[in-house]
C-alpha positions in Angstrom: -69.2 19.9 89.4 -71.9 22.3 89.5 -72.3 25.4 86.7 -74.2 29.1 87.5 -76.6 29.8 84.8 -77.1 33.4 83.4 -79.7 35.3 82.0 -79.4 35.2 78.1 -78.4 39.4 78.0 -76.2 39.1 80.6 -72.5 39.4 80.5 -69.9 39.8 83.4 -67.6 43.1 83.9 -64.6 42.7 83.3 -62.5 43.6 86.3 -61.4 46.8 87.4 -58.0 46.9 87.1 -57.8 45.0 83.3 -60.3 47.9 82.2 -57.6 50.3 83.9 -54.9 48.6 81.9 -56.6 48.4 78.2 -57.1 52.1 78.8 -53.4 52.7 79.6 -52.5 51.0 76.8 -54.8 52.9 74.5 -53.0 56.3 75.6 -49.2 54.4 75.3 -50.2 53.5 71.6 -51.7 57.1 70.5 -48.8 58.7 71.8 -46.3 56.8 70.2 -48.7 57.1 66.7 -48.4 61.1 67.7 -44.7 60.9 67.8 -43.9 58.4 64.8 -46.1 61.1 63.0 -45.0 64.7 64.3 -41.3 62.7 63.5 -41.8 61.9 60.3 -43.6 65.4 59.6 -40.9 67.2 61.1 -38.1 65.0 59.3 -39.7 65.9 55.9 -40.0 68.9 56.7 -36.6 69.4 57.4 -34.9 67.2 54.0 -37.6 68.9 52.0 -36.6 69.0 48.3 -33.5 67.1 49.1 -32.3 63.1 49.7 -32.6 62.0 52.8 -29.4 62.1 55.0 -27.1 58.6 54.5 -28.9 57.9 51.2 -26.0 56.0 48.4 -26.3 55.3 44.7 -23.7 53.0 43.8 -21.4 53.8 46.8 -21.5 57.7 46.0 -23.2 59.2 49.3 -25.8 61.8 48.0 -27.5 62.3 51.4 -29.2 66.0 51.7 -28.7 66.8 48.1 -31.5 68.3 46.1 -32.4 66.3 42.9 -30.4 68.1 40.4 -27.6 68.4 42.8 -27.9 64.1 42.7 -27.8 64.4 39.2 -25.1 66.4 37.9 -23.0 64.8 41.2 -23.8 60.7 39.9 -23.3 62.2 36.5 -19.6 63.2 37.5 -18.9 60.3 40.0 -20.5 57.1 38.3 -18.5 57.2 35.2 -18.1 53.3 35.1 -20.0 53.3 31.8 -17.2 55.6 30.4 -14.4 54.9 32.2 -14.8 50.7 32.5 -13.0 48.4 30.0 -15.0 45.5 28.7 -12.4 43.3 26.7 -13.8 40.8 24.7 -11.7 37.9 23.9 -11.6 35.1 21.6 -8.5 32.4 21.8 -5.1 34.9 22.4 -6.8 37.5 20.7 -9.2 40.7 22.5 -10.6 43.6 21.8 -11.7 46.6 24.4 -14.6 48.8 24.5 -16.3 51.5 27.3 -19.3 49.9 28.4 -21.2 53.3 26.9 -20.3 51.6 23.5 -21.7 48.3 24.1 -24.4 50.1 25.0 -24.5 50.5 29.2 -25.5 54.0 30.2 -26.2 55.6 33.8 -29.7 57.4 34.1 -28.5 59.4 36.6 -31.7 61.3 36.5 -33.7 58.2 37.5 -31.3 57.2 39.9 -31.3 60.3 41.7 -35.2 60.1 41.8 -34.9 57.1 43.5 -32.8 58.1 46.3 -35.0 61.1 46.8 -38.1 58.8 46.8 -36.2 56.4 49.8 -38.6 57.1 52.7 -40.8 59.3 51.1 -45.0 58.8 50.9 -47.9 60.7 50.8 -48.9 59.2 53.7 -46.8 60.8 56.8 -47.0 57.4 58.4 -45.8 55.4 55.7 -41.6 54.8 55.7 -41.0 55.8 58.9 -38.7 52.6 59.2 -36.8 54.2 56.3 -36.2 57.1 57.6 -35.0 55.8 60.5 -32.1 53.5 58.3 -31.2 56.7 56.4 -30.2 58.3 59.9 -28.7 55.3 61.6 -26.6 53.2 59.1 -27.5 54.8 55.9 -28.9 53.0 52.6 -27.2 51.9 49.7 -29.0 52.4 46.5 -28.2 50.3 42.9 -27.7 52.8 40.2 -30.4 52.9 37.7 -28.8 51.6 34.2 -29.7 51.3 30.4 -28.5 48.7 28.2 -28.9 49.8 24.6 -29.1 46.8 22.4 -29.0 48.9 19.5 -25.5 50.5 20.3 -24.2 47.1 21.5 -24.8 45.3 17.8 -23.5 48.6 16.6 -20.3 48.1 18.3 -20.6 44.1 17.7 -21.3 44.3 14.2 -18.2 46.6 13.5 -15.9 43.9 15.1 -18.0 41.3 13.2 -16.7 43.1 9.8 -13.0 42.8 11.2 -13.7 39.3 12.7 -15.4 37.7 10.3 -13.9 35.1 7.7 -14.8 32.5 5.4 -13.9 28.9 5.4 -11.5 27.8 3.7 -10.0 24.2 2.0 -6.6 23.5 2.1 -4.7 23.0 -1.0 -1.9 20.6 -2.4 -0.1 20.8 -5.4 3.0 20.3 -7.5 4.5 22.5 -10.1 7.4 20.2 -11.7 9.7 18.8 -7.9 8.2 21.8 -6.3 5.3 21.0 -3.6 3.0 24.1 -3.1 1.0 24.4 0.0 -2.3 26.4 0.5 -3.2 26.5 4.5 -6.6 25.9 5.2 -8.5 28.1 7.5 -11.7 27.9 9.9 -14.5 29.7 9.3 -15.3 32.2 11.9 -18.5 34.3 12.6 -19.6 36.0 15.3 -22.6 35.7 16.5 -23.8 39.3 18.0 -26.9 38.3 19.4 -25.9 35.6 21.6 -22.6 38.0 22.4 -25.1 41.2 23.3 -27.1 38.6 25.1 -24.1 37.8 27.8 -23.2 41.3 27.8 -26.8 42.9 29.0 -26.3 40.2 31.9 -22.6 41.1 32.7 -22.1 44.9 32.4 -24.6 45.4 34.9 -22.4 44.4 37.7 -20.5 47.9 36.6 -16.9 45.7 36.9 -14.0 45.7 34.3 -14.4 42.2 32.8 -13.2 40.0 30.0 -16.0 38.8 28.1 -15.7 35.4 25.6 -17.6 36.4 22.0 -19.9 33.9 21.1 -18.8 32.4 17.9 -19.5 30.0 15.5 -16.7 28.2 13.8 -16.8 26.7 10.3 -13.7 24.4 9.8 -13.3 23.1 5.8 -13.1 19.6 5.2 -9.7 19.9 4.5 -8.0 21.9 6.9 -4.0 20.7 7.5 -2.1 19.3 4.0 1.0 19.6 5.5 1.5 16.0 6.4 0.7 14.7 2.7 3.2 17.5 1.5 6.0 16.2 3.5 4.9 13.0 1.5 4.7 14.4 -2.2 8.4 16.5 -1.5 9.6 12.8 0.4 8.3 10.6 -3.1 10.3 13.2 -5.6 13.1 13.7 -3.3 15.3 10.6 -4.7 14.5 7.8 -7.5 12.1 5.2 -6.8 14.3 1.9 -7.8 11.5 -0.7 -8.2 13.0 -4.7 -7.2 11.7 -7.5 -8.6 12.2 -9.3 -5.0 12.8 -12.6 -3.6 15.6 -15.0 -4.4 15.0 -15.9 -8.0 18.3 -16.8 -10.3 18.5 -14.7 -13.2 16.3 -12.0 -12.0 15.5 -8.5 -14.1 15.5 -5.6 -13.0 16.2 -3.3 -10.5 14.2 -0.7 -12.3 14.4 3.4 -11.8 12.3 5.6 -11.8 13.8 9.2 -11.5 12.3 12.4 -9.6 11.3 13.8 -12.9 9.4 11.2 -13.9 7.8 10.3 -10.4 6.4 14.4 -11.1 4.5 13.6 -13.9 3.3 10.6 -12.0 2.3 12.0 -9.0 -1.2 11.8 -8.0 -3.4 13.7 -5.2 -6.6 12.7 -4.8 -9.3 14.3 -2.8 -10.5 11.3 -0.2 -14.4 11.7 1.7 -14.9 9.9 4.8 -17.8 10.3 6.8 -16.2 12.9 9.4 -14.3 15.0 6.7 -11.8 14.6 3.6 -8.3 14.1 3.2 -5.7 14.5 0.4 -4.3 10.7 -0.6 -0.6 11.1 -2.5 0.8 8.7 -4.1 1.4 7.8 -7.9 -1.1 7.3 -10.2 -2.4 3.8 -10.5 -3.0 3.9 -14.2 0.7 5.2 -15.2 2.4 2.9 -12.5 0.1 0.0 -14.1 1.5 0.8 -17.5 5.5 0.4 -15.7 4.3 -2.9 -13.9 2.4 -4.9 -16.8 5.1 -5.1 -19.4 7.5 -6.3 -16.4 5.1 -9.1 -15.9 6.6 -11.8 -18.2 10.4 -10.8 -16.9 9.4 -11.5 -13.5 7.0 -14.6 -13.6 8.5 -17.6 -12.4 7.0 -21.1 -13.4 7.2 -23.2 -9.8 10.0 -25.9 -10.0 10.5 -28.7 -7.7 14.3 -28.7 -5.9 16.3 -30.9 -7.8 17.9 -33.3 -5.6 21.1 -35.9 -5.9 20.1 -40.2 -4.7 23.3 -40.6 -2.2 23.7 -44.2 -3.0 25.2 -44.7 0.3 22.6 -43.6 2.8 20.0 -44.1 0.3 18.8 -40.7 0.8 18.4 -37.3 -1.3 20.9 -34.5 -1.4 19.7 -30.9 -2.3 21.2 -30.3 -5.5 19.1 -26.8 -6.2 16.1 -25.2 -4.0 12.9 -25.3 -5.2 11.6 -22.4 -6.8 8.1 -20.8 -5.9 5.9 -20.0 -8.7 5.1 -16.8 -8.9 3.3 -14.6 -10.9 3.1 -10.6 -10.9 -0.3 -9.1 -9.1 -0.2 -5.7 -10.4 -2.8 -4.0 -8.2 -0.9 -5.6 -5.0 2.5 -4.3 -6.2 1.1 -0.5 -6.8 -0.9 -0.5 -3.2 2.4 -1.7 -1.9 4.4 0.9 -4.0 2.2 3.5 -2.7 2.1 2.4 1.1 5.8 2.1 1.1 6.4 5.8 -0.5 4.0 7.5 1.6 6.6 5.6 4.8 9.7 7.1 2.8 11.1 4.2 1.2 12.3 4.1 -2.1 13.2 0.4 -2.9 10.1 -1.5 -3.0 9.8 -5.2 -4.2 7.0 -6.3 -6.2 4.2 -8.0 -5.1 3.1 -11.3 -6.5 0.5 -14.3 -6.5 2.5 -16.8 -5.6 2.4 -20.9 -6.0 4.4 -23.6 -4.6 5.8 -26.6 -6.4 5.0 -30.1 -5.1 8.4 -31.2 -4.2 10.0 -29.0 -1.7 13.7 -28.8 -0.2 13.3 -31.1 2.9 11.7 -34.3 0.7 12.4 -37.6 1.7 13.5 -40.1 -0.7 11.0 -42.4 0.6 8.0 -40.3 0.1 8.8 -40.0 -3.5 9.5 -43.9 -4.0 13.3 -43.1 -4.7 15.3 -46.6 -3.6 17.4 -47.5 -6.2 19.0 -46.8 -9.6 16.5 -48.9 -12.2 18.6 -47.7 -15.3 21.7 -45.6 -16.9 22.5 -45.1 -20.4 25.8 -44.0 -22.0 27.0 -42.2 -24.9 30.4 -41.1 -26.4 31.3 -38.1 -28.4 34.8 -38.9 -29.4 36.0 -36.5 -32.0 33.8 -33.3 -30.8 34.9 -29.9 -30.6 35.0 -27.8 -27.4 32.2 -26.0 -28.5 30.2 -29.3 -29.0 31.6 -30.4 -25.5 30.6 -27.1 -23.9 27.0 -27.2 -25.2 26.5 -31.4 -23.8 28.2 -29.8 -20.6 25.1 -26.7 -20.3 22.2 -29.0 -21.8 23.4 -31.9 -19.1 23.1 -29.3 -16.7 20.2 -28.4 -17.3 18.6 -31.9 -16.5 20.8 -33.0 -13.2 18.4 -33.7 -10.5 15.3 -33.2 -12.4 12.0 -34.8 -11.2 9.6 -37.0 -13.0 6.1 -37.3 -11.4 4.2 -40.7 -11.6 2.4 -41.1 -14.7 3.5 -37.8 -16.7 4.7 -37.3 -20.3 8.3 -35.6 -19.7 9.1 -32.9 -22.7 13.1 -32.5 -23.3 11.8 -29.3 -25.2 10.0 -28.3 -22.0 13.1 -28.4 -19.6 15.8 -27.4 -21.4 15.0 -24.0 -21.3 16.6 -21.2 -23.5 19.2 -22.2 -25.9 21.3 -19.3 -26.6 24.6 -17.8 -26.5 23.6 -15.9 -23.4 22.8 -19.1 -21.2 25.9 -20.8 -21.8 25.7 -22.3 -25.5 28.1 -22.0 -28.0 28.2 -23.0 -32.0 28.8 -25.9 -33.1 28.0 -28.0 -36.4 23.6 -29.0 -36.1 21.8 -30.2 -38.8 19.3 -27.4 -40.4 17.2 -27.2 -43.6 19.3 -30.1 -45.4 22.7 -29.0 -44.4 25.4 -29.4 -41.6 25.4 -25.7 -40.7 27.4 -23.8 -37.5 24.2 -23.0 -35.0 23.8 -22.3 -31.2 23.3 -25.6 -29.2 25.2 -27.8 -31.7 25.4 -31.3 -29.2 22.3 -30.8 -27.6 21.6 -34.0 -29.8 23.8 -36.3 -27.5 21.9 -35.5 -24.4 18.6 -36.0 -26.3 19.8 -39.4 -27.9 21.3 -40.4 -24.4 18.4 -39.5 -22.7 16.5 -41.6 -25.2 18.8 -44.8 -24.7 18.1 -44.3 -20.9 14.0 -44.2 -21.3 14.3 -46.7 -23.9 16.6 -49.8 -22.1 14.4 -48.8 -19.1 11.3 -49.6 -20.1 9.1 -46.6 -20.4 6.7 -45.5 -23.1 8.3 -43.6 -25.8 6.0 -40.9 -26.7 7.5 -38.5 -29.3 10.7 -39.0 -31.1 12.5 -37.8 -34.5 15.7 -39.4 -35.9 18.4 -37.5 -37.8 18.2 -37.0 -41.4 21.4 -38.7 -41.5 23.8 -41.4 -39.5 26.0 -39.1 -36.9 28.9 -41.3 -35.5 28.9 -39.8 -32.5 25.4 -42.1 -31.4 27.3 -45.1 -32.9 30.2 -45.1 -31.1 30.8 -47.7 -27.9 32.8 -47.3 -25.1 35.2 -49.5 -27.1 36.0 -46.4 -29.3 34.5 -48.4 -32.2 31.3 -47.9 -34.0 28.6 -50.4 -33.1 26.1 -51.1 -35.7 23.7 -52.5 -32.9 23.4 -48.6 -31.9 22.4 -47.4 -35.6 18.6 -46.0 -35.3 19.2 -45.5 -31.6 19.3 -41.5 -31.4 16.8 -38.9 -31.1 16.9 -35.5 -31.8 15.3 -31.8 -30.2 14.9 -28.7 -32.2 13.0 -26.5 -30.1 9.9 -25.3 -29.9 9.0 -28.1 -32.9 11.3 -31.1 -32.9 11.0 -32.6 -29.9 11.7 -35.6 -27.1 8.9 -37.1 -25.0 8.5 -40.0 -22.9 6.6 -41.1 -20.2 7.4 -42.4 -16.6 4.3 -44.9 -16.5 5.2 -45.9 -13.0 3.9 -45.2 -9.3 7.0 -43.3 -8.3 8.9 -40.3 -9.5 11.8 -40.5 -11.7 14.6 -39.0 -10.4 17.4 -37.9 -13.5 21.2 -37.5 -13.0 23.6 -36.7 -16.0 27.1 -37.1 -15.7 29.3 -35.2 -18.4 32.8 -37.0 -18.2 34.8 -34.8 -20.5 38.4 -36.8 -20.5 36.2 -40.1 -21.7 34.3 -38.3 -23.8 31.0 -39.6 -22.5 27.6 -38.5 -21.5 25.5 -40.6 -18.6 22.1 -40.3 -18.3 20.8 -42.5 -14.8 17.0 -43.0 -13.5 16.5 -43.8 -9.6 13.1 -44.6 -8.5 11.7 -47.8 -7.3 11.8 -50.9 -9.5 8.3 -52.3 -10.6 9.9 -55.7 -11.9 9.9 -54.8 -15.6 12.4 -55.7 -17.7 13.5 -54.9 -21.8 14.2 -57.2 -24.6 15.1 -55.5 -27.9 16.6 -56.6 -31.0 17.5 -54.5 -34.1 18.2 -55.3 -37.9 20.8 -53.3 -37.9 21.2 -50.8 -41.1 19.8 -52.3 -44.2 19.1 -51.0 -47.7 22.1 -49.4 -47.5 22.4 -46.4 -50.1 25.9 -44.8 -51.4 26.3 -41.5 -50.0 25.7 -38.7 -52.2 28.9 -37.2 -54.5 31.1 -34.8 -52.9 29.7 -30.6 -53.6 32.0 -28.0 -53.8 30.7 -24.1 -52.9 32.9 -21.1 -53.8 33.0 -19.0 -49.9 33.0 -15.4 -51.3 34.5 -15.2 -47.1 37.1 -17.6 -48.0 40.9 -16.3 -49.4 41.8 -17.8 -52.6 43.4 -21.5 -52.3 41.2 -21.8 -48.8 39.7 -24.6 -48.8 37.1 -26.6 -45.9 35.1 -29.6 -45.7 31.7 -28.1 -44.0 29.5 -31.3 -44.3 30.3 -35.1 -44.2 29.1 -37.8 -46.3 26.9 -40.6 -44.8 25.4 -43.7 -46.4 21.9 -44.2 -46.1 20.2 -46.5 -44.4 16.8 -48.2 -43.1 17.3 -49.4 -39.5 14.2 -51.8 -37.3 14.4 -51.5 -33.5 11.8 -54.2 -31.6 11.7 -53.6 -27.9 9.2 -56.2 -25.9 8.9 -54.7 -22.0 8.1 -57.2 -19.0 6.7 -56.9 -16.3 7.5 -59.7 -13.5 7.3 -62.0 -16.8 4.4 -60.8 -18.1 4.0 -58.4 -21.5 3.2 -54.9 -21.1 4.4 -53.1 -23.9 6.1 -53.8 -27.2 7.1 -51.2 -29.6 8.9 -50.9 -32.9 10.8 -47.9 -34.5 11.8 -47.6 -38.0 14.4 -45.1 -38.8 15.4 -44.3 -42.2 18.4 -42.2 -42.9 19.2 -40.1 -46.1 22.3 -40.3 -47.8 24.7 -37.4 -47.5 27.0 -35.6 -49.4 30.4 -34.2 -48.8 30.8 -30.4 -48.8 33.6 -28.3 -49.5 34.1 -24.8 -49.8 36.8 -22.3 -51.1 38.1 -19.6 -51.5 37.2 -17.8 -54.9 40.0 -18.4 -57.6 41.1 -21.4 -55.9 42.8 -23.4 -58.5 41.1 -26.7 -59.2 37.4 -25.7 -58.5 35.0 -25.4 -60.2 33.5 -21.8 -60.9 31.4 -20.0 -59.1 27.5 -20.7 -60.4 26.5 -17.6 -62.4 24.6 -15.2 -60.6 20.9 -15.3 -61.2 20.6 -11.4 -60.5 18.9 -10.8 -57.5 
């Protein structure tokens, strides 16, 4: 590799022919400068004053017209701010304007100054290239526009006056069974400056458009009642009939509550949540409270055990009566439920209750109650009675058939005999009242209650409360030998309820099952225990009646009811008497329990009354004036 130095000055011509070239080149260039220039000198001078040739605003060709020819001619041919339709629309309604009155306007003098300025400069060089388009293809020019913002919240503002309106709440109400509706209504304002805001950026596209307003809606809290109307007109459309429910013997009720009255109960009560408010109908809880709580005695029910039958055969129970659940009347319950069953369209509605169930239920076994064998049965007789003494031993027997005794408790005759009355089956007959033999309801109930006492008393069990007659009966002293038994004097007991009463108690491990038997043809009343025998056994011995006492003399009592010569013994004279019962109870041998009772009866006199001027009687006692 070898290298050829220079002097330091020194540089090499260039070659001939590249000088010859660059100087070629030079010339080329200046004449083409020359032509661009005398071109676009010559051009100018030709369009002067006017728009160059293929020059558009807006697609309206205003080529070779002078400036105030441009003018008047985009001025006649743009009338899009005129002539458009802007419709602005909100849901299915609209409203349509000129864009000139939302506030789009043409300059047409500066867009006319624009197309006369395409391809002009002060320097004759400059927008030769222009020039050039303008006579080959033309150039299209945008329109010069103004959006007044003024005029368009002008216009807005107008529509905002028609638009515009305020919330408002729906509202329910009743005028006697008539159900009055207010609609609710949303809110609505328009909001101008977010409206001219989407118009500035949409009218200058200079199309016919639809254009959503901007608007801000206000709903109430409350804005459709109409389903909680259709539930006031439903509630006072028929009677409410309130039922006391369930299957409950002797049950009150229905009860009915009529359209009018539901009216004045109605209740509609404004209800906030956390997202809005509703209207809750119904009836009013106080009113509808002051219906339910006097109802609440009618409809309680105390639980009862079933009441069963010992088949002495299979050694098992058979259901005499169901068992009843307790129940007890939950007010609040029964008027949510009353309400909740309304505003669902029904108008019989049960009550709602606390409810409690007995201990002995339908499907015991005699086994699990320690029921295996009859341990004891006592008998009466009521030979001479009237029907309506037979009747009432028929309704009180009744009323004990199949009855349970739990281990260790105090039974009450009072307590289980329920109401005595001539609406639950008792009639009168002769009872014992305030020193007399008097016609009352429940005369006989006395021979259950000495039977039943005969039963607890030969079987052993604790006698806990028990009153005698003021006087011997001869019904208790009869034996089934039609013949009166002075063994069986001081053997009876007697119930007045609520005071007088019968108690004993079944002192055992097992329940006491009771069945009466009411044998009308043989005049006698059975009274039978089953449970499970413990091994005790009775021992009992009696004085029989001593200190016997002459009964008292015959009265006679003018009947101011009675016809003259009527005549009718009313009461019966008895001797009286002091009577000593010793019972000793056993137990496998062994002592538990003895007991004595003392009875001492009154003498009694004979009663007759008659009719005034009866001959033969005595007259009348003189009246003492009151």
């Amino acid at each position: 590799m070898s290298t050829t130095a220079y002097p330091q000055s020194y540089s090499p011509a260039p070659p001939r022919f590249v000088a010859k070239a660059a100087a070629a080149l030079a010339v080329a260039a200046g004449l083409l400068a020359l032509a661009a220039f005398l071109f676009s000198v010559i051009f100018g001078l030709m369009y002067l004053g006017r728009v160059y040739p293929g020059v558009s605003v807006g697609g309206v060709d205003i080529g070779g017209m002078r400036r105030t020819e441009a003018i008047a001619y985009l001025s006649q041919q743009l009338t899009y701010p005129l002539s458009g339709q802007v419709t602005l629309t909100y849901g299915d309604q609209s409203w349509t304007y000129s864009p000139a009155q939302l506030g789009l306007l043409l300059d047409a003098e500066a867009s006319a100054q624009a197309a006369y300025g395409f391809g002009r400069s002060w320097l004759p060089w400059e927008g030769i290239a222009e020039k050039i388009q303008s006579l080959r293809g033309g150039a299209q020019l945008a329109p010069r526009l103004i959006f007044n913002g003024d005029q368009a919240q002008l216009t807005l503002q107008g529509l905002a006056s028609q638009f515009n309106r305020p919330t408002v709440e729906a509202q329910l109400s009743v005028n006697g069974l008539d159900v009055q509706v207010q609609p609710g209504q949303v809110g609505l304002t328009l909001d101008t400056e977010r409206t001219g805001a989407f118009l500035a950026a949409t009218l200058l596209d200079m199309q016919d458009v639809r254009v959503p307003l901007a608007v801000i809606e206000q709903p109430p809290r409350i804005l459709d009642v109409s389903a909680q109307a259709e539930i006031a007109r439903g509630i006072l459309s028929q009677p409410l009939v309130i039922a006391p429910g369930g299957d409950y013997e002797d049950a009150p009720g229905p009860w009915t509550l009529e359209p009018e009255q539901l009216a004045g109960m109605l209740s509609i009560e404004r209800v906030e949540t956390g997202d809005g408010a509703h209207y809750q109908v119904g009836l009013q809880s106080d009113k509808l409270a002051a219906i339910l709580l006097p109802l609440s005695a009618d409809v309680a029910a105390t639980p009862r055990n079933a009441r069963f039958i010992f088949n002495d055969e299979t050694r098992e129970l058979d259901l005499y009566k169901s068992a009843i659940i307790g129940r007890q009347l939950h007010v609040q319950n029964s008027i949510d439920h009353i309400n909740a069953q309304l505003a669902q369209g029904a108008h019989q509605i049960d009550l709602q209750y606390t409810l409690t169930e007995p201990t002995v239920l339908d499907d015991a076994k005699a086994a699990d109650l320690g029921l295996r064998e009859l341990v004891v049965e006592a008998t009466t007789y009521f030979y001479g009675s009237s029907p309506e003494r037979i009747q009432n031993i028929q309704t009180a027997a009744e009323r004990f058939h199949g009855l349970l005794v739990p281990p260790g408790a105090v039974f009450s005759m009072v307590d289980n005999i329920g109401d005595i009355s001539l609406d639950s089956g008792f009639a009168e007959a002769l009872i014992i009242f305030g020193g007399r033999t008097i016609q009352g309801v429940g005369g006989g109930v006395c021979q259950v209650s000495t039977t039943l006492f005969r039963a607890a008393f030969f079987g052993g069990f604790p006698i806990i409360e028990r009153y005698a007659h003021a006087y011997r009966v001869s019904y208790y002293e009869y034996n089934a030998a039609v013949q009166r038994d002075p063994r069986l004097v001081g053997l009876d007991a007697t119930v007045y309820a609520p005071v007088v009463d019968f108690k004993f108690q079944n002192d055992t491990d097992s329940w006491l099952l009771m069945e009466t038997y009411v044998n009308v043809a043989a005049r006698s009343i059975t009274w039978k225990f089953y449970s499970t025998s413990d091994g005790r056994s009775v021992e009992w011995n009696t004085t029989g009646p001593r200190d016997i006492v002459p009964a008292l003399e015959d009265k006679y009592e003018e009947n101011p009811d009675f016809a003259t010569g009527e005549i009718d013994q009313v009461d019966y004279a008895a001797e009286g008497a002091t009577v000593r019962v010793t019972r000793t109870v056993y137990r496998n041998g062994e002592v538990i329990n003895e007991d004595v009772i003392t009875t001492k009866y009154q003498p009694w006199a004979a009663v007759y009354q008659y009719g005034p001027g009866t001959p033969g009687m005595p007259p009348a006692p003189p009246s003492s004036g009151e």
